[in-house]
N, C-alpha and C positions, 0 to 999 in steps of 0.2 A: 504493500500500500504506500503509496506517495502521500506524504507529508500535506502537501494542501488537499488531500481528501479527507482530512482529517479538520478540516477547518472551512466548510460549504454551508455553515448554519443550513443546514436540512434542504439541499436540491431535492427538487422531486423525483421519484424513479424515473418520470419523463428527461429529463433535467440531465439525471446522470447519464443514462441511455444517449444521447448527444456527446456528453465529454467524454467516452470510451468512444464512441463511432467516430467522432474527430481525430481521438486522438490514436485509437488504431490505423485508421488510414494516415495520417501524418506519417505518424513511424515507421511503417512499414511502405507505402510507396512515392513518400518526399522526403525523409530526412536520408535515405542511400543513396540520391543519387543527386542533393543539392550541391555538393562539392562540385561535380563534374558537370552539372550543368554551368555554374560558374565557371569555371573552366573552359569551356564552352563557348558560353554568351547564348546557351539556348533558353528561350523562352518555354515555359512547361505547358505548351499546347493543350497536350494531351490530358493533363492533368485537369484543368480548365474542365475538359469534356468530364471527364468524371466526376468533378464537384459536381458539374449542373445534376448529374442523372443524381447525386446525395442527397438534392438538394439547400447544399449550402451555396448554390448562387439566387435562391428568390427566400434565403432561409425563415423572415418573420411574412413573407410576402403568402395572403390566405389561399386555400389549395385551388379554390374557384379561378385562380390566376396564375395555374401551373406550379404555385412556393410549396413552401415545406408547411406551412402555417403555423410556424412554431413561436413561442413568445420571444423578447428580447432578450432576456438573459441567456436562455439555450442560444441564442444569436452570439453574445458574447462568448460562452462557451466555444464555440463553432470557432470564434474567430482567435481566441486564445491560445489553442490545440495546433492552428496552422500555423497561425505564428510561431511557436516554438520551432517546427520544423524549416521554416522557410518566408522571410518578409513579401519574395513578388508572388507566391500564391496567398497567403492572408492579403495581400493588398486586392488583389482581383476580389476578394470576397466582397472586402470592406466598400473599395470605391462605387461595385457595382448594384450591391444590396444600399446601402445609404444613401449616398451621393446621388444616384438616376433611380433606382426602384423605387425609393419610397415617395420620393418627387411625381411621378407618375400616380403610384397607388394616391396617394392622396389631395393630388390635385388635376390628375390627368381626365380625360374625357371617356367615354366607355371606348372609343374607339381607338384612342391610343394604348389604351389600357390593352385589350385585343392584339392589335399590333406589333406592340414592343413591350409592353411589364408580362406576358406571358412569353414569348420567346426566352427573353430575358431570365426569368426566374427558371425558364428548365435549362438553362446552361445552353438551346440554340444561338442566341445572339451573347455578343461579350459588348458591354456599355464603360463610356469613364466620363469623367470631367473633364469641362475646359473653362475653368473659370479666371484664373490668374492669369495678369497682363504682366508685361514686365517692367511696367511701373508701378505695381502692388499687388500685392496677392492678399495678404492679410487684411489692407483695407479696400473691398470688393466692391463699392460704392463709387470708388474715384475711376470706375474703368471708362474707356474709349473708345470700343467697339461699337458700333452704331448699326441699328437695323429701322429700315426704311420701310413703310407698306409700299408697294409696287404691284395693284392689281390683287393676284390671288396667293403670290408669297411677298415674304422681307427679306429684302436685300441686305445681306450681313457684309458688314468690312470692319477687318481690325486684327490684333493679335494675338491669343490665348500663346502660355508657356509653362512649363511644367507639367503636362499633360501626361499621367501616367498611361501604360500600356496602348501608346499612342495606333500605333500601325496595325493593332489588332482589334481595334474597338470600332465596333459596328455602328455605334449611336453614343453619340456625348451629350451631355447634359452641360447647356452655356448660358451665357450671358449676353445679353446686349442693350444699349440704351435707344429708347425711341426719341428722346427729347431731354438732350443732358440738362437744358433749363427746368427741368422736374427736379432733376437730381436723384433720389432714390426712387421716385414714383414715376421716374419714365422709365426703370429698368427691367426686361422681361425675362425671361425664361422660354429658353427653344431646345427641342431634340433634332439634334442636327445629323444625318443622316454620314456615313464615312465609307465610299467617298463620295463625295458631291464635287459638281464643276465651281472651279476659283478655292477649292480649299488644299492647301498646301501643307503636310505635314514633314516636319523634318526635326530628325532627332537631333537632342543635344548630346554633346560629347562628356560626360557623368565621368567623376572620381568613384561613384560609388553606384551601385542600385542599376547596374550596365543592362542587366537582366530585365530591367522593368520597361524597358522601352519609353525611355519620357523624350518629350518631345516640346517641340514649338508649332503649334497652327497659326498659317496665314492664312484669311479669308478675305477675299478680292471678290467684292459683289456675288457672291453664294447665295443662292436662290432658295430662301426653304419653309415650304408651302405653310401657309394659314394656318393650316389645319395643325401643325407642328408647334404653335405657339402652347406651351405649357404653363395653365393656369388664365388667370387674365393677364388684359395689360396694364404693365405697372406693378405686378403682384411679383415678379423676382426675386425680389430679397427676402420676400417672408418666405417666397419657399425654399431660399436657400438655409434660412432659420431655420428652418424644420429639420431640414438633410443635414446640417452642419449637428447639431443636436445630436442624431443617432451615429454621425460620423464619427464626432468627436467620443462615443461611448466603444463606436468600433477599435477606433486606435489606441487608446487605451485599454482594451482589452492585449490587443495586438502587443503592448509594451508588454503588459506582464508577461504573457507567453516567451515573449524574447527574453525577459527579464528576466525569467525562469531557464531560459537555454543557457544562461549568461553560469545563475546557481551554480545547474547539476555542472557544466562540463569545470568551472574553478574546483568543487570538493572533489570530482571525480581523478582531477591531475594533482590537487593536495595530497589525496590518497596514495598517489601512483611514485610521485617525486619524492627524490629523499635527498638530504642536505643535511651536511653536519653531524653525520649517521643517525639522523631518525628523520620518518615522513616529515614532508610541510605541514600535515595536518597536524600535529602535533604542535606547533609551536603557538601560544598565547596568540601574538599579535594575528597570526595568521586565520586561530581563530574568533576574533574579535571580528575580522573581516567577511569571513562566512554567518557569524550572530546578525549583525546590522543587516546584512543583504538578506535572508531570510525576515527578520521584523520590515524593511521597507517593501520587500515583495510581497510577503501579507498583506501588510497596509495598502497597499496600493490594486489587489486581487482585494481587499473588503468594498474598498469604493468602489469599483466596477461594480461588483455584485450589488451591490444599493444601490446604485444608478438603473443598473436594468432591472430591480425590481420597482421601482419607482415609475421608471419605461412602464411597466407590465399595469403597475395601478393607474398608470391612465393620468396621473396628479396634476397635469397642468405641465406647461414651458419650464426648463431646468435645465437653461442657459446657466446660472452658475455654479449648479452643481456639476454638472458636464465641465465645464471649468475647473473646478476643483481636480475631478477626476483625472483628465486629459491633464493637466500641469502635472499631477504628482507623478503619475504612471510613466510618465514621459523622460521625466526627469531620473525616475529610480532606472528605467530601463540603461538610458545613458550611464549614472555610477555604477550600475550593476556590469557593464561592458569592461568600465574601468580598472572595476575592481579583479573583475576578471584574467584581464590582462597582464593590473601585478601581481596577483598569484602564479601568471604561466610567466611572465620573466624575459627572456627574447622568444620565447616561444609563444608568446602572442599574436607576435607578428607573421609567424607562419601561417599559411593557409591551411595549409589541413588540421589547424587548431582554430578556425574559425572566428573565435573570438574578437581577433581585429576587425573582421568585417562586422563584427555582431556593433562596435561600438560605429561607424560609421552608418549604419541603417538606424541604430539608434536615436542617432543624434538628426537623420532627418523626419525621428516622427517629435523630434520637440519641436520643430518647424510647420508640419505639415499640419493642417485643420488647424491652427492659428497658433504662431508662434507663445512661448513662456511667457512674452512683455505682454502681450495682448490677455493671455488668462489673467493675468495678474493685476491688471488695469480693472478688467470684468468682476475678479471676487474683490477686488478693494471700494468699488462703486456697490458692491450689492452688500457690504460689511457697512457700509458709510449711510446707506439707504437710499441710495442714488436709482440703483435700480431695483425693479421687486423681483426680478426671478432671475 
């Protein structure tokens, strides 16, 4: 028995049934062959195919819609389990289930719904975002992409960057302004179809994450029908509020997992290494280091889990708890990498010890769904009473 099954305040048999199914598949057909896929530069296709038929790509998405219909926590779960074995398959979960599915589920039309949240959720279509410009990503508000009515579509031009799983993603979920003199209430939301005429993707050249295929879109008057508008117009940002909300509970889930990879493989080489004629594990300091990193990955696996049962009770907007969450998770993930690394020594920096890569994927999910300064800003306005949720 693993240590954190030991500490799940009572998952349901449903619940658990999830984090065995996750996390048998994890181990057994992603974690032997993440190395050499890195190695590589192969993107795990195939893999993709097989979530969908799991279920884990429409995970909370209800079954009348091709998903799993399962609640948010087993959502979490799901997204926890992959993470440990591998970030660019938990990322395909996370950006495709939060980010575009539930934008759809709850604000799309019956007919887009039909169209693309049922492909989608059984793993036929692969979806991402494109919402950061590369004059802000965090503040999504100040973007310059412009869409025009023209007849029976809107004319899109501008430039999304960062765009995970670029080259393989059938449908993004963007951004665009109708009337920047609105300001936040000219901004819509569109499913843009990949590939469309005038839309230009082209990967960036990444230190890290080579695997995930991110990318920069040009869109040079890209045509994309009426009917594609998601939501009303004007209503963008709240539905980015929505998706941002279950995103930020995805990635943090996603830390711990990592943060968790980061644990087992430092006790597993303290055990193995000996220095000074006795194990590393053995030595105080080194177990000081292994104490802290277990109390912060709790910690950080209990928020989760009260975030998405909170998810599940339906309570209302928990912008700052998700804040909470995503900060801490994010952040433990990152020292958990570190700490990692001085327990292995120069053997950190090997690849087939992982753990150097582990702290660089780390360190871009304190970035990623809004950077540290921005949580931070978020729980100190809602401590002050600035904001209410």
């Amino acid at each position: 028995m693993r240590p954190e099954d030991l500490r799940d305040f009572e998952l349901t048999d449903s619940q658990k049934m999830v984090r065995v199914m996750a996390r048998d598949f994890a181990r057994k057909e992603i974690t032997p062959y993440v190395q050499q896929w890195e190695k590589d530069g192969q993107y795990p296709r195939d893999i993709v195919t097989r979530m969908g038929k799991l279920g884990f790509l429409g995970a909370f998405i209800p079954e009348e819609f091709g998903g799993a219909g399962l609640d948010y926590l087993s959502y979490g779960l799901i997204c926890e389990e992959i993470a440990y074995a591998d970030w660019v398959c938990a990322s395909i979960i996370s950006v495709q289930n939060s980010l575009v599915e539930n934008g759809i589920l709850h604000f799309g039309t019956d007919e887009q719904k039909k169209k693309y949240l049922v492909p989608l959720a059984k793993g036929e279509l692969q979806a991402s975002s494109a919402l950061s410009e590369p004059g802000g990503g965090t503040d999504l508000a100040s973007l310059q992409t412009t869409a025009r009515l023209d007849g029976d579509h809107y004319v899109l031009n501008g430039q999304k960057t960062f765009c995970s799983h670029a080259s393989h993603t059938n449908i993004y979920f963007t951004l665009a302004s109708v009337d920047k003199s609105l300001g936040r209430r000219g901004i819509c939301a569109f499913l843009l179809e990949n590939p469309s005429p005038g839309m230009e993707v082209t990967p960036l050249n990444m230190t890290t994450m080579k695997r995930g295929n991110i990318a920069q879109i040009f869109l040079d008057d890209v045509r994309v029908p009426k009917e594609n508008l998601l939501g009303e117009v004007g209503r963008g940002m709240t539905i980015v509020g929505a998706d941002l909300a279950v995103g930020r509970f995805s990635v943090a889930a996603r830390c711990v997992g990592q943060a968790q990879a980061c644990l087992d493989a430092a006790v597993n080489y303290a055990n193995q290494r000996e220095i000074f004629g006795k194990k590393e594990s053995e030595f105080q300091m080194v177990k000081q280091i292994i104490a802290d990193m277990v109390v912060s990955i709790d910690t950080a696996r209990l928020l989760v889990y009260r975030l998405g049962r909170l998810m599940d009770a339906n309570v209302g907007r928990l912008t700052s708890i998700a804040s909470v969450t995503k900060l801490y998770a994010s952040e433990v993930a990152t020292k958990a990498a570190l700490d990692a690394i001085q327990l292995h020594g120069g053997y950190g920096f090997v690849e087939d010890y992982h753990v150097g890569r582990y702290l660089l994927e780390a360190k871009t999910l304190e970035i990623g769904e809004g950077n540290s300064q921005l949580h931070r800003d978020i729980i100190a306005d809602w401590a002050f009473g600035v904001r209410e949720y």
